[in-house]
N, C-alpha and C positions, 0 to 999 in steps of 0.2 A: 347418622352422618355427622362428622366434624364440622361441614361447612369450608374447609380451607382447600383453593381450588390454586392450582400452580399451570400454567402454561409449558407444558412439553416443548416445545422448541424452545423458548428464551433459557430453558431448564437446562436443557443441550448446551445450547450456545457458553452457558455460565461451567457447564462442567469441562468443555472444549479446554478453557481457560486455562483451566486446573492441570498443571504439570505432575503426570503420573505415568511417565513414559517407563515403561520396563527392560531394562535397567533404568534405573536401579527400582523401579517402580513400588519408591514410596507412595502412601494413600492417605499420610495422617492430614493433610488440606483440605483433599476430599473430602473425608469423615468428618470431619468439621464441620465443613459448610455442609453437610445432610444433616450432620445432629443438628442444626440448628435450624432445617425446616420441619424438622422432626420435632422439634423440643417437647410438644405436648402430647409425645409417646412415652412409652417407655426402650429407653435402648442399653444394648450392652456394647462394649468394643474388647475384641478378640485381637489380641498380639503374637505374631509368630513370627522372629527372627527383622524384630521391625518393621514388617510391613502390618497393616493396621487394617482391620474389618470392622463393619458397623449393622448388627443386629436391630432390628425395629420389630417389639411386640406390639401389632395392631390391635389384637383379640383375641381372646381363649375360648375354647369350646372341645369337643371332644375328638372331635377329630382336625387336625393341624395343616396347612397347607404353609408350605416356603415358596415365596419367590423368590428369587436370587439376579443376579448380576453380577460383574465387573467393573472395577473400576481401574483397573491398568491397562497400559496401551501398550505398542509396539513403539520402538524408537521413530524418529522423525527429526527434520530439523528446525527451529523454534519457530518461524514461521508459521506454521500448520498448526499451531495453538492459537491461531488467530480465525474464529468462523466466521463463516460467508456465507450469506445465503443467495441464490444465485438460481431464476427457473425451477423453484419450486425444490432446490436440492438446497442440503444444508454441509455444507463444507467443511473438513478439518481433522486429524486426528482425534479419531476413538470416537467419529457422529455415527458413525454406523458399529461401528465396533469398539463399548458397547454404553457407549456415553447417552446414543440415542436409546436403548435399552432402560438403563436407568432413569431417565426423564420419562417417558412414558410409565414404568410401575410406579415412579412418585406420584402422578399425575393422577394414576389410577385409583392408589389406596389411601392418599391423604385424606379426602371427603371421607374416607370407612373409619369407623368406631364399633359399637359392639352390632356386630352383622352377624351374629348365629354358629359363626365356626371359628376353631383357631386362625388365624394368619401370622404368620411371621412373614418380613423381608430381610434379606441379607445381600450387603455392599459387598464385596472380598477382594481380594486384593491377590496380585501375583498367579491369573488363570493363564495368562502367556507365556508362562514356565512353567506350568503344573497344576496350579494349584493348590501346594503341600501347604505353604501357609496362607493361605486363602480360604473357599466354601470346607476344603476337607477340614480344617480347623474348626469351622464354623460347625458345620454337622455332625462334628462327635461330638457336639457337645448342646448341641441346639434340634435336634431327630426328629421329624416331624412324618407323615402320612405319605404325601406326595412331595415332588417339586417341579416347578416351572422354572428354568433357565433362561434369563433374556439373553438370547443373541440374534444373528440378524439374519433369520430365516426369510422375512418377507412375509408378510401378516396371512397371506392363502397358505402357508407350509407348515409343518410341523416335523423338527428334524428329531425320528424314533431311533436309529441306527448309525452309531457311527464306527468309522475303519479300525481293522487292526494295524500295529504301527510297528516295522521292524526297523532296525537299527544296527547295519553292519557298516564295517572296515572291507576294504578286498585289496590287496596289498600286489602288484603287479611286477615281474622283472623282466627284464632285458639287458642284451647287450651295450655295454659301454663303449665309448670313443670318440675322437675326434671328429666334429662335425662334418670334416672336409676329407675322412675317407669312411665315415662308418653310416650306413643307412639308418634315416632315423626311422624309417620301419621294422627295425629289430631291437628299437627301443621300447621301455615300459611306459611307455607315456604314447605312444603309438598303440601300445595292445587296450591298455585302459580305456585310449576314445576309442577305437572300436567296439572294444564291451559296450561300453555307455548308450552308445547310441543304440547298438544293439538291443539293450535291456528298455530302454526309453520307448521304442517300437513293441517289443514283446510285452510290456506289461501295461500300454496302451491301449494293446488288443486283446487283454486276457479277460476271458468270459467265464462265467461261471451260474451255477441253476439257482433260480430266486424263486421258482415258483410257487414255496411257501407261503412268502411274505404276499405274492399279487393275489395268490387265493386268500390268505387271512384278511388284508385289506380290502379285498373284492366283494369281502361277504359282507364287511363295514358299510360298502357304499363308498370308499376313499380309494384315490386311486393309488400306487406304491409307484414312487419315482425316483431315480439317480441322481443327485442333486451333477456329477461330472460323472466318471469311470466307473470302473467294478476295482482297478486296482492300478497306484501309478509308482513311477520309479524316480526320487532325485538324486543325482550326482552333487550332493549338497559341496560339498570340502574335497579340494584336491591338494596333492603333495606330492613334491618327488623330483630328480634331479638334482646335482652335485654343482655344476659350472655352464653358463650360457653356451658354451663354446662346444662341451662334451653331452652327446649323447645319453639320455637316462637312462642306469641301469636301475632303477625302479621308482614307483608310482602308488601313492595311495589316493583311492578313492572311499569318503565316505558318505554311505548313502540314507536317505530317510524312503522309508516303504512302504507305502501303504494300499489297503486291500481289503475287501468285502468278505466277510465271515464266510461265506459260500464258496468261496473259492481256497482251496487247502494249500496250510504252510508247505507241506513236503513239496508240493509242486512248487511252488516259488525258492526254495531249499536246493529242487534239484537243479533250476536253472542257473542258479547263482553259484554251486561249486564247479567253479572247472578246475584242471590240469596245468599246475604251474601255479595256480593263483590262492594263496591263504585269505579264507577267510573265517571275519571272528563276527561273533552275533555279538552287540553292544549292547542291546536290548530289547524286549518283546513287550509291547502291551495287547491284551486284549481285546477286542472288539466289543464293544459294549453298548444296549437296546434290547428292543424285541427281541422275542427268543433267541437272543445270543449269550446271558448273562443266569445269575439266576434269580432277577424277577420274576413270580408270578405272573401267567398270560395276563391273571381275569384283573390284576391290580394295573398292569399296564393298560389293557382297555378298557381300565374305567376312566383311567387321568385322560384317555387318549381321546374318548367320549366327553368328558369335560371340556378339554382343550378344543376339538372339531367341535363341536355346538354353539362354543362362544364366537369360531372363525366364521361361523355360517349365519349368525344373526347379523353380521355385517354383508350378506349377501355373497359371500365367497363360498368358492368351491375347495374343499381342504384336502392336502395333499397329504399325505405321509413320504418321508424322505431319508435317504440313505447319503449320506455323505463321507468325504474321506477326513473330514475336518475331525480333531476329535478337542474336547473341552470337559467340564467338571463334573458331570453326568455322573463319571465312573467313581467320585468319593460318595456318594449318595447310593448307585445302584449297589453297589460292593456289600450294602446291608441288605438288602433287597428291597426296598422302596423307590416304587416307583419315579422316574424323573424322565422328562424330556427339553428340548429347546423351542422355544417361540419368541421370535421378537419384531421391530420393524425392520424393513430391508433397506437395500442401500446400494453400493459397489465402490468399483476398487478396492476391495478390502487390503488394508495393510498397506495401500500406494498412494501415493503421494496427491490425489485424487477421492479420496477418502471422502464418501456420501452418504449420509439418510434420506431419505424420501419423506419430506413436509407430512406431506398426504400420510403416508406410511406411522409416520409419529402419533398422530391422532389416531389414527385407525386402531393402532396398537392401542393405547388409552382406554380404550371403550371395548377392547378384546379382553385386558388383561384385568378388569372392573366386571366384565360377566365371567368369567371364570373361576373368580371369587364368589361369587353368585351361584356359579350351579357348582363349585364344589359343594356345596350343601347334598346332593347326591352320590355324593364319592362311598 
């Protein structure tokens, strides 16, 4: 043990501070201020396209464990770089997502020194746009065994699964004309919100069979849970019309999709072509976890086994969790090495409301310190 103990909340609170909103979500202030509670590590700092990650080797041993994090946020207004703690929550952009993350695995692994197994930690930069110059930068280059992901699961959860994510345009026409003799029911911007809502209900209720995942997890002893839907639809970006005055003769909507590996693209493929209406796929990623990837089961249920033991010596019952969210998982799993997410929780994510859980902070602290601990069984 080092001996150097850091308080997880004031940790928070000082990384709150730190302007790393994305856009343009530079991190080299960040990195700084960790190298410098770092100093009596060894670290590296990884560059890609300006945004700046910071590597901490804790220890070597033969088999390697990465924690990881984020250090970039969602936009906000300056404000909200100011934390509050308030009723036991702690206030502000990026406390829960994933500023409170990173104060707890600081918390966790500065007292460790040479503890018997590899440990790396990794800061990154840019997960609220991908990733590309972030952990995937970091892990081609830094490979290790497993990895742990802090994000804000909520210290009973551990998110194994998350959505596939489509990415279309559906471009809409109708009749054009003057407001004051042409129905604007025959316009495209009439057919559009019809669709919209339409799909907003249909993919609200779209079900599909899991019962893999409750039996694999059933035989764990952990229960398998949705963290929201099986599959949802957003009408993210609308477009369309010529003149206030005139009728639309057409409508673009673009949408983000997303949806639980159990339930098949053709099915959501067929709902979305109709008659009249071009559509273009922008993009597909995915779905990536448990048996959706190609991870080895028994490498996944050993980290997952790691992970549930350390949740349960704090007296919690550990969930296994499917989410539509999805994050950096996929530049790790894509080699097949294991990873999942755990962190403390919080809410509002992303809102103007933005919380960690005090409790939650700590709690995490002492999850992500025996973790390190029983990876000596990995």
């Amino acid at each position: 043990m080092s001996g150097l103990e850091v308080d997880e909340v004031e940790l928070t609170k000082a990384l709150v501070k730190i302007d790393t909103r994305n856009p343009p979500g530079y991190t080299s202030s960040a990195v700084e201020f960790l190298e410098k509670l770092f100093s009596s590590f060894k670290t590296k700092n990884y560059v890609s396209e300006g945004k700046e990650n910071l590597l901490i080797e804790i220890s070597k041993g033969e088999k390697t464990l990465m924690i990881s994090s984020h250090l970039d946020t969602v936009p906000c207004e300056d404000e909200l770089l100011n934390p509050i703690v308030v009723n036991g929550k702690l206030y502000g952009r990026g406390s829960c997502d994933a500023k409170g993350c990173v104060a707890s695995i600081c918390s966790a692994v500065l007292p460790l020194a040479d503890i018997g197994i590899g440990l790396k930690v990794a800061f990154t930069a840019d997960e609220e746009v991908g990733g590309r110059n972030g952990l995937k930068k970091v892990f081609e280059a830094e490979k290790c065994d497993a990895v742990v992901i802090g994000e804000p699961t909520g210290c009973d959860s551990i998110h194994v699964l998350q959505a596939c994510v489509l990415a279309v345009d559906m471009e809409f026409e109708g009749k054009d004309g003057h407001t004051a003799v042409r129905d604007a029911r025959e316009g495209a911007i009439f057919s559009a919100s019809q669709f919209i809502i339409e799909a907003i209900d249909f993919f609200r209720n779209l079900r599909g069979n899991y019962e893999s995942y409750k039996s694999l997890f059933g035989a764990l002893g952990i229960p398998f849970a949705l963290k929201s839907w099986e599959a949802v639809f957003n009408p993210s970006l609308i477009s369309g019309g010529v003149k206030r005055n005139v009728v639309a003769p057409n409508c673009r909507v673009s949408a983000d999709i997303r949806f639980a590996p159990w339930i098949s693209i053709d099915e959501i493929l067929g709902f979305l072509k109709r008659t009249g209406v071009k559509l273009t796929v922008c993009g597909f990623l995915p779905s990536y976890g448990i048996l959706a990837d190609s991870v080895p089961l028994e490498k996944d249920l050993m980290l997952i086994k790691v992970v549930s033991d350390a949740v349960m010596s704090e007296g919690l019952k550990t969930r296994a969790v499917f989410t539509l969210g999805v994050g950096d998982t996929r530049h790790v799993r894509k080699f097949g090495i294991p990873a999942l997410y755990f962190g403390p929780g919080g809410g509002d994510l992303h809102g103007r409301d933005e919380f960690v859980y005090i409790s939650e902070l700590k709690k995490a602290t002492r999850i992500y310190r025996r973790i390190v601990e029983n990876f000596r069984r990995f």
